[in-house]
C-alpha positions, 0 to 999 in steps of 0.5 A: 151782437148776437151770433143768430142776428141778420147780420150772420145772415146777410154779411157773406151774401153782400161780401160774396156779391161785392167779390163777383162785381169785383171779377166782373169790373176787371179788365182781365179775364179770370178763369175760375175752377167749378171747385173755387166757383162752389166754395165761393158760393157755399160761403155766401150762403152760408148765413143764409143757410144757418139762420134759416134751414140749420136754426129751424130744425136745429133740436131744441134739447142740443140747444138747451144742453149746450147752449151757443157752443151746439153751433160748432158742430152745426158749422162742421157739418154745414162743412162736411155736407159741402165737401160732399157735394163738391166731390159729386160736381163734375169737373167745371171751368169758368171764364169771366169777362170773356164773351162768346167770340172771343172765346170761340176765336180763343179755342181755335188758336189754342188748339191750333197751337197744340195740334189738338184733335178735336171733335164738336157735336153741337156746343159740346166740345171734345178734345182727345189728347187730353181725355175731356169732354165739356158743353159750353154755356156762356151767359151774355148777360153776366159776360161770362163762359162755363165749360161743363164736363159731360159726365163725370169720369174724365181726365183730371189732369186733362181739365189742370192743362186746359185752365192753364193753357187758358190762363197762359194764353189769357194773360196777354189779352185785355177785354172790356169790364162788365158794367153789370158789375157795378151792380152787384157792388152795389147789392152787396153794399146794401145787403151788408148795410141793410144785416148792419141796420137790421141788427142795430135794431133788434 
């Protein structure tokens, strides 16, 4: 198989789908950080991004000189231009199967429990003792919750504590799989199995 085929392209696609309808198929709620949530992603689109954008302005004398080796340098950027934007997001949590009253019962007793003070504007959310400030975006139909900071200078241990008071107090609870699920499973079959044929064929 050739490294530049369909397959390259479409393989980390079906996989990263697969993975997400895998998280939303659980009967757990899974708190992921923005850093895990973006990596996650960067990777399912990287095929994309080499077979497309990286191969049309890749310069043809790199290619002529090195051959398929040029690709090494061309996967290390890919990696040092994610890394750049990874820095610049702002600190984000994302809460999978869990909707949103749940989640509004869920902070009511966190903070009840922590005797945080707390001041609301609206959707955003701010949480004095430990220094952040977050909106709160849920999605109804993918069944999940992002909290988003609002500006980028906050607290870094503040969003540590608060993923893990929300997983602590997440483990004993149970909550309804998310059919949606099923089908992204069944994209990320066929996109894989539509790269394999594809390229079976070339």
């Amino acid at each position: 198989m050739h490294f530049l085929s369909p397959l390259t392209a479409l393989a980390p696609l079906g996989v990263y789908l697969f993975f997400l309808g895998i998280i939303n198929l659980s009967s757990k709620t899974r708190v992921l950080t923005g850093r895990q949530d973006f990596i996650a992603l960067s990777l399912g689109i990287s095929g994309l991004i080499i077979i497309g954008p990286m191969q049309v302005f890749l310069p043809q004398a790199g290619m002529i000189r090195f051959g398929n080796n040029v690709w090494y340098p061309m996967a290390i950027l890919y990696l040092f231009g994610t890394t750049w934007l990874l820095l610049l997001n702002r600190p984000r949590l994302i809460l999978y199967n869990l909707g949103q009253d749940k989640f509004s019962a869920l902070m009511e007793s966190v903070v009840e429990r922590k005797k945080w003070s707390v001041r609301w504007h609206g959707n955003i959310l701010q949480i004095n003792e430990i220094e952040i400030q977050f909106e709160i975006l849920p999605s109804v139909s993918m069944k999940n919750i992002t909290l988003r900071a609002t500006y980028s200078e906050q607290s870094s241990a503040g969003w540590r504590i608060l993923r893990e008071v929300l997983r602590t107090e997440l483990q004993s609870q149970h909550s309804k799989f998310n059919g949606f699920g099923f089908l992204l499973i069944t994209c990320g079959l066929i996109i894989v199995v539509v790269g394999w044929a594809w390229t079976s064929l070339v």
